[in-house]
C-alpha positions in Angstrom: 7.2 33.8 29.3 5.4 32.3 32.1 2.4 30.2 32.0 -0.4 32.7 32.8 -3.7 33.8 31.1 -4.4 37.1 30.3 -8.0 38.9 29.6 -8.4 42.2 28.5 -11.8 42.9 29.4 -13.9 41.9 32.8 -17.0 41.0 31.3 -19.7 38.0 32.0 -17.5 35.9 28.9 -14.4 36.7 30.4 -16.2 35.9 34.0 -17.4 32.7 32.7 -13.8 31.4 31.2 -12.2 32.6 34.4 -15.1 30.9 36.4 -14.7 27.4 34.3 -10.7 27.6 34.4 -10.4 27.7 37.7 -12.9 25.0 38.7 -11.8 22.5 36.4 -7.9 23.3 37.6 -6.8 24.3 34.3 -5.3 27.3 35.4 -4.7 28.6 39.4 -6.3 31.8 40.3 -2.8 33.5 41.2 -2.1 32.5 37.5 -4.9 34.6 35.5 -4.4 38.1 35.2 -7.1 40.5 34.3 -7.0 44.2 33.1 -10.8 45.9 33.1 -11.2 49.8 33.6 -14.4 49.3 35.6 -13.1 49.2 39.6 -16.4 47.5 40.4 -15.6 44.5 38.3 -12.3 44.6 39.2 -13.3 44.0 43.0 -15.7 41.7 41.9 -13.4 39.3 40.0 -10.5 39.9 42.6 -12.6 39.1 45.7 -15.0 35.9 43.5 -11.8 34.2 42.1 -8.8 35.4 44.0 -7.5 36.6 40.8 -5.1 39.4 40.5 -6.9 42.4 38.5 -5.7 45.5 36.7 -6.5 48.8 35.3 -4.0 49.0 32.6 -3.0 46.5 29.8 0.6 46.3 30.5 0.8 43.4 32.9 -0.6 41.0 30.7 1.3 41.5 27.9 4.3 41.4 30.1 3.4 38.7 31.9 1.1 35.9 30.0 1.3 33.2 27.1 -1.7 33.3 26.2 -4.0 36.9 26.5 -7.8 36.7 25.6 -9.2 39.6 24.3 -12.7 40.1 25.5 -13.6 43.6 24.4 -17.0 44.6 22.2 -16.4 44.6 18.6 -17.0 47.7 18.0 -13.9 49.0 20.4 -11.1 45.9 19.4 -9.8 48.5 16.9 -8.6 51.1 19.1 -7.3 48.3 21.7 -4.8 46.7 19.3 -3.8 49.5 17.5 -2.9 50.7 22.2 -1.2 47.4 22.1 0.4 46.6 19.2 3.7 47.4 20.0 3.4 45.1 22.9 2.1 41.9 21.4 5.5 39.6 21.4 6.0 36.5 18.7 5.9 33.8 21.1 2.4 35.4 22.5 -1.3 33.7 21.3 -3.8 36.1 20.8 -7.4 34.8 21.8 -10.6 36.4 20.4 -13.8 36.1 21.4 -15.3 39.3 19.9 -18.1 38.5 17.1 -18.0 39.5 13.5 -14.1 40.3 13.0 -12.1 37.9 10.8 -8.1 37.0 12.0 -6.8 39.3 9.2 -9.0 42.2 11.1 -6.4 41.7 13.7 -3.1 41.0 11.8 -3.6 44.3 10.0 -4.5 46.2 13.4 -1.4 44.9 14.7 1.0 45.2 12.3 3.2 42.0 12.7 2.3 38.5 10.2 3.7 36.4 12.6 1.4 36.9 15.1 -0.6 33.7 16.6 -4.5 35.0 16.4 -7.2 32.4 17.3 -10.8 33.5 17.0 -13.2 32.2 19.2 -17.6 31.8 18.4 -18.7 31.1 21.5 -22.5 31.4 23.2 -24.2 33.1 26.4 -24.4 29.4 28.1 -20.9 29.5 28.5 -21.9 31.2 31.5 -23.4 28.8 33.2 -20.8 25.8 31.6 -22.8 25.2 29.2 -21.6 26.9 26.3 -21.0 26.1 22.4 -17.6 27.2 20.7 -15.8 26.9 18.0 -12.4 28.2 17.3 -10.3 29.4 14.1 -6.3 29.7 13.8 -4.1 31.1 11.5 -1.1 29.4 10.4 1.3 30.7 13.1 -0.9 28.7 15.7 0.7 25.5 16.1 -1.7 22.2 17.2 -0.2 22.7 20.8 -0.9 26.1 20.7 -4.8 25.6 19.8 -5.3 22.6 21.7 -4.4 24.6 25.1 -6.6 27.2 23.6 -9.4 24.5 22.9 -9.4 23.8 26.4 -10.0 26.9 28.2 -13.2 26.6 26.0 -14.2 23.0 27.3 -14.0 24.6 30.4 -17.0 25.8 29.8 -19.1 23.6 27.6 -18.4 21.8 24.1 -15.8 23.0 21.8 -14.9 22.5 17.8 -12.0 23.8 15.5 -12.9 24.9 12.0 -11.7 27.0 9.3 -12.4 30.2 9.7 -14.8 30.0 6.9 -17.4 28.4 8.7 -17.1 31.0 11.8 -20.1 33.1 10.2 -22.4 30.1 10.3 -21.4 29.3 13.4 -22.6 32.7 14.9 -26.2 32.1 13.0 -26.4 29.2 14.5 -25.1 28.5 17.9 -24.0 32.2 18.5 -27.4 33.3 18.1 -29.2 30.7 18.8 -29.4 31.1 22.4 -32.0 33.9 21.3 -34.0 31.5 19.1 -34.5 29.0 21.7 -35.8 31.7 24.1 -37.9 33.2 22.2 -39.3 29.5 21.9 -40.0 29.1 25.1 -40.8 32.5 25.9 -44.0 31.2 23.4 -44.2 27.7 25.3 -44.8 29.6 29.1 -47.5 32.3 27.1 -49.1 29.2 25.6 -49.8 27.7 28.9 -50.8 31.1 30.5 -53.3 31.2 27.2 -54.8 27.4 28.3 -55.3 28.1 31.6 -52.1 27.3 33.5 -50.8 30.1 36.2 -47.5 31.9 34.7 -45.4 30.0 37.3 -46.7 26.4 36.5 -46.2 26.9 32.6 -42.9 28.4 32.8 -41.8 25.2 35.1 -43.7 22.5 33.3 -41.9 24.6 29.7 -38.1 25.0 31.3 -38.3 21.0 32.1 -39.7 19.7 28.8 -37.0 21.6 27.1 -34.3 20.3 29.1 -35.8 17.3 29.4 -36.4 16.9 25.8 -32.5 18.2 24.8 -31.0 15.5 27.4 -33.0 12.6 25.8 -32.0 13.7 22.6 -28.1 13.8 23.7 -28.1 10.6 25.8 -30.4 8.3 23.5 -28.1 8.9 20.3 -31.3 9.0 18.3 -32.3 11.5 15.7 -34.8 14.3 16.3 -37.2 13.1 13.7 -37.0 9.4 15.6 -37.8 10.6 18.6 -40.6 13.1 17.7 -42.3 9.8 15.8 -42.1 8.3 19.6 -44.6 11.2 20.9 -46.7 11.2 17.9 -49.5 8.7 18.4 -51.9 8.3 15.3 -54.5 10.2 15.7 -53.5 12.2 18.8 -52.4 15.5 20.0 -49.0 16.0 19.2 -49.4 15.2 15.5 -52.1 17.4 15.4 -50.0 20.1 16.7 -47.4 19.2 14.5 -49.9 19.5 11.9 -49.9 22.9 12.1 -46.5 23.3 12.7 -45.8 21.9 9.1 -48.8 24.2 7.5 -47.0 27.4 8.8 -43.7 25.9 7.8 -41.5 25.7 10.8 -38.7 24.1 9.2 -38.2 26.7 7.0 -38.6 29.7 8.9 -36.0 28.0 11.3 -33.7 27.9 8.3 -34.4 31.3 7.4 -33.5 33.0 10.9 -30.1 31.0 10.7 -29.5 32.0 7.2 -30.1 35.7 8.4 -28.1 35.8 11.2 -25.2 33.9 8.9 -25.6 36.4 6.6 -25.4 39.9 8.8 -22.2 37.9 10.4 -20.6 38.3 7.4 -21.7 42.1 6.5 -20.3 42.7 10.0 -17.0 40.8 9.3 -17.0 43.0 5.6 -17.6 46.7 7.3 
């Protein structure tokens, strides 16, 4: 079995992991193999990344270590149970489809000693940026996930955890993406609402953000340190903040993370 990397599935994920493989030289672009049914994205990724793409499913199980699965949820079921017969012992099977625990997989495909890693990861993967967090089962050995782990620092940060912690993983950094949008979606409207054109307020938001998340990651310091830093006695931030406290921000934060975790795991049940 050579040393190749399979995806099943041309998507922006699988764009994204091919995109940060290649750049950081993990992987060579005559060494990832791609199957996707859609001929556009196959021309796409072939002429982008000089990578060698498929219609059918076969050459990656035939020919790669290590195949990552990067299908929708609700359309894994009918892919494994197409390739179950294929999936050899010495093959790890990577993941990235939300909501479906490792025995999901295992039972699809029919064979317990099967390596299955599942993969959390978010939308900024797709500009390197991303936030993942992978789950083996006991057939993965620490080589095994480690080369995993670092198709996914490829891209952005990485941790390993049980598998029990997947579900809060996807309420947090899975869908938080979402969250922090909608957050600034409010910060550009705000602006707009006091006066500033669209444009300004949606630069002067996008840099405060960013701004504010690399201070927080280069300083060390804890968001509740910092924040004390802008808040003057007396001045405008803790007035703001003020109000942030009366309409309880904190806890409505918790709350959307709680219902996200939660709806991860009624997905992962059904």
């Amino acid at each position: 079995m050579s040393q190749q990397i399979g995806f099943i599935g041309g998507g922006q994920m699988a764009e994204a992991l091919i995109k940060g493989i290649i750049a950081s030289g993990l992987y060579k672009s005559e060494d990832v193999l791609i199957s996707e049914p859609n001929e556009s994205r196959r021309d796409h990724l072939e002429t982008t990344y000089s990578v060698k793409a498929f219609y059918s499913n076969l050459p990656i199980f035939e020919n790669c270590k290590i195949i990552i699965l990067a299908v929708k949820p609700q359309t894994m079921g009918g892919l494994l149970e197409e390739c179950k017969d294929r999936v050899q012992t010495q093959q790890i099977i990577v993941s990235v489809a939300a909501g479906l625990p490792i025995s999901f997989y295992l039972n699809h495909i029919g064979k317990p000693d099967t390596k299955i890693i599942r993969v959390m990861p978010n939308t900024p993967a797709l500009v390197m940026e991303g936030a993942s967090a992978l789950s083996r089962n006991k057939n993965v050995t620490d080589e095994e996930l480690r080369a995993a782990e670092e198709i996914f620092l490829a891209v952005g940060e990485a941790v390993i955890l049980d598998e029990v912690h997947l579900d809060a993983v996807t309420g947090l950094s899975g869908s938080g993406p979402a969250y922090v949008f909608s957050f600034v979606e409010a910060l550009i409207d705000a602006g707009v609402k006091s006066g500033l054109t669209r444009a300004v307020s949606e630069k002067l938001a996008l840099q405060t953000v960013s701004g504010s998340v690399k201070l927080l990651k280069e300083s060390g310091e804890h968001p509740a340190s910092l924040r004390g830093k802008v808040t003057s006695p007396g001045g405008t931030a803790i007035t703001a903040l003020h109000v942030l406290e009366k309409v309880g921000f904190h806890g409505i934060i918790m709350d959307i993370v709680e219902s996200a975790v939660n709806r991860s795991k009624e997905l992962g049940k059904s």
